[in-house]
C-alpha positions as a printed NumPy array, in Angstrom:
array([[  8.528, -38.563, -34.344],
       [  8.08 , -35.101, -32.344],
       [ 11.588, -34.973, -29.667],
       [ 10.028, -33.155, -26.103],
       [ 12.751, -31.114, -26.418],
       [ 11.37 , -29.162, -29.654],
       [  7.74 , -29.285, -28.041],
       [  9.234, -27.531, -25.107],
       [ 11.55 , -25.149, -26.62 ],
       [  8.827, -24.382, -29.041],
       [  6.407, -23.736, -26.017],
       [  8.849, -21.476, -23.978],
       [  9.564, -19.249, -27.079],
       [  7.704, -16.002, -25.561],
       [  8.546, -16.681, -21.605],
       [ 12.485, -17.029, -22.755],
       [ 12.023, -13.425, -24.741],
       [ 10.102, -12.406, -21.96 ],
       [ 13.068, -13.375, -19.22 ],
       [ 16.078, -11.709, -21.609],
       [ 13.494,  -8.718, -21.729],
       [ 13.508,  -8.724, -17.942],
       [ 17.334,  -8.984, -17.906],
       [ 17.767,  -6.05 , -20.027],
       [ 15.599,  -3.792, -18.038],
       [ 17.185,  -5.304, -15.162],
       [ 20.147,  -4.258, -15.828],
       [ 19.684,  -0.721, -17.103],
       [ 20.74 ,   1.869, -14.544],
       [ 17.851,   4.394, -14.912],
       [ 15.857,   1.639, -14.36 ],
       [ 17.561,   0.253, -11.496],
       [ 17.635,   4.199,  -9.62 ],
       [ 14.012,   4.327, -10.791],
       [ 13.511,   1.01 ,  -8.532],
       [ 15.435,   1.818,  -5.841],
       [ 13.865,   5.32 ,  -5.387],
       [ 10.336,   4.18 ,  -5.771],
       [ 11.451,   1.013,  -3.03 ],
       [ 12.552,   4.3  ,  -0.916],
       [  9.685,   6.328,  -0.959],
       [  7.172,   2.742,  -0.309],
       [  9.684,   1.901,   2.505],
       [ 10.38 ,   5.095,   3.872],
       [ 13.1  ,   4.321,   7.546],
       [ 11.126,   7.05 ,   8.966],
       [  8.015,   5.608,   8.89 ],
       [  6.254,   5.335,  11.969],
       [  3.742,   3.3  ,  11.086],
       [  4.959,   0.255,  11.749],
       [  2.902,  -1.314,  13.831],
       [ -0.183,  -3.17 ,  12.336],
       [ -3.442,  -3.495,  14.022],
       [ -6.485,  -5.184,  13.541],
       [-10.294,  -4.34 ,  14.836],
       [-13.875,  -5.911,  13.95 ],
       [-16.085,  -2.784,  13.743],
       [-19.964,  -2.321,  12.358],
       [-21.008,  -1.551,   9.346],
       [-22.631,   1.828,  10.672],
       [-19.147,   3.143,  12.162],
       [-17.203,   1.848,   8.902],
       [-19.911,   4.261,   7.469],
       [-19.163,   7.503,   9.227],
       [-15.574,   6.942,   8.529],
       [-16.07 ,   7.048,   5.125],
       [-18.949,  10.046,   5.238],
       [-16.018,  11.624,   7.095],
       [-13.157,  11.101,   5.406],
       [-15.268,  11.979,   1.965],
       [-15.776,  15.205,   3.11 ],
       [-11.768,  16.265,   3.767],
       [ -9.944,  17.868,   0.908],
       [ -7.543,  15.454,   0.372],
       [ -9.557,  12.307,   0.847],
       [ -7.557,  10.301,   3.231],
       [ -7.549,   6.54 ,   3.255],
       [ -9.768,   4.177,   5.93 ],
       [ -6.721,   3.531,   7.719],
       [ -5.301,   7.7  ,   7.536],
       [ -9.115,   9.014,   8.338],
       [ -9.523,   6.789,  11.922],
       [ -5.715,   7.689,  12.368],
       [ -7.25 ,  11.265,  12.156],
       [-10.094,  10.921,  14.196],
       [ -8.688,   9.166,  17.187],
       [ -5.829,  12.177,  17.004],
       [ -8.852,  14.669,  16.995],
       [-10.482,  12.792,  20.3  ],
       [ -7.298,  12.455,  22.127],
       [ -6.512,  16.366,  21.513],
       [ -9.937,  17.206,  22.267],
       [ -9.792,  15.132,  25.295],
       [ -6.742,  16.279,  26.681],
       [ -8.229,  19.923,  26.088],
       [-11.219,  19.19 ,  28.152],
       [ -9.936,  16.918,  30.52 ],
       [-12.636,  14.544,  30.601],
       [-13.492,  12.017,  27.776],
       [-17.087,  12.539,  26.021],
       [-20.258,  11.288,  27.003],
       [-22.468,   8.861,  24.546]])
């Protein structure tokens, strides 16, 4: 006769070494200012990006983007490159005055 209790103990072996694993790491302090820093720099309180937004666009603007954003040095992400480009139309707008004709 096999007790569940074996079966189950026996089964959990590696996720209980895994959790007292965890704990130890857990509770190591490099490891804990290693967390905290990297939650810092993710989270940064000066972030002013904090506003999501979301926009359908085609697939023959989502390919400039990218033929743009290829071509800067430090390859910027979707998101960074149209943050770029709208900054680059507003600036060149308010140079001009009047907005660009298609």
């Amino acid at each position: 006769m096999v007790r569940l209790g074996s079966v189950l103990s026996h089964r959990a072996g590696p996720l209980l070494e895994a959790h007292w694993a965890f704990v130890a790491l857990a509770s190591c302090p490099y490891i804990t200012y290693m967390a905290d820093v990297l939650q810092a720099m993710v989270h940064s309180t000066n972030d002013l990006k904090s506003t999501t937004i979301q926009m359908r666009v085609s697939d023959e603007f989502l390919r400039l983007v990218d033929e743009w954003r290829r071509a800067q040095p430090d390859l910027p992400s979707r998101s960074e490159a149209i943050r770029r480009l709208v900054a680059a139309g507003v600036q060149a707008h308010q140079r001009t005055g009047k907005a660009a004709k298609k």
